[in-house]
N, C-alpha and C positions, 0 to 999 in steps of 0.2 A: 148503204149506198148514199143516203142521204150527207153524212158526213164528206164522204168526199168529192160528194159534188161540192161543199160547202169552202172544203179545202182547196180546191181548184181555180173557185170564182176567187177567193183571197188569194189564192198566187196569181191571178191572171189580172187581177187590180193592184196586187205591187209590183206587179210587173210594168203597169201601164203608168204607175206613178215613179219607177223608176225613169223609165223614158223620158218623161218628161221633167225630172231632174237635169238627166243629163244633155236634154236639150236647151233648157234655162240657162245652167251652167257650162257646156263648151260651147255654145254658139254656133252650134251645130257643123264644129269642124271635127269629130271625132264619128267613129262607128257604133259607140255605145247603144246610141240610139237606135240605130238600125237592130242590132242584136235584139234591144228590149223589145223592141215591137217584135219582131219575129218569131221571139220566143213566146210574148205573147200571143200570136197567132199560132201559134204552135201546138199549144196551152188548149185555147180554144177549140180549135179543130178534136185534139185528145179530148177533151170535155162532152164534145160533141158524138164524135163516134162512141162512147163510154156509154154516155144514154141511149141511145140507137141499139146499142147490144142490150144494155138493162132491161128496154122494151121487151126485144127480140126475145130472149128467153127467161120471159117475166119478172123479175127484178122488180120493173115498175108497171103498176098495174094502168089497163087502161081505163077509159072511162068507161062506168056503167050504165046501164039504161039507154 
């Protein structure tokens, strides 16, 4: 579990540094950017619900004491 969260955050930060390529580089006349962030948000959200379930049916523990 651990690993793919790990996997995730690294696609969901070159995701965010592609965006911001291709916002440097077309001057923000193209949809690139749009895509990357979305995908980033996309990303995220998957990320997010992924943990939520690992809770749910223990995966990841929760605090003790």
């Amino acid at each position: 579990m651990k690993i793919i969260v790990i996997i995730f955050v690294v696609l969901i930060l070159a995701s965010l540094g592609s965006a911001l390529f291709f916002l440097v580089t077309d001057h923000g006349h193209s949809k690139r950017t749009v895509r990357a962030l979305a995908l980033r948000v996309g990303l995220s959200f998957a990320l997010f619900l992924m943990l939520m379930a690992g809770y749910y049916f223990g995966l990841i523990p929760g605090k003790l004491g």
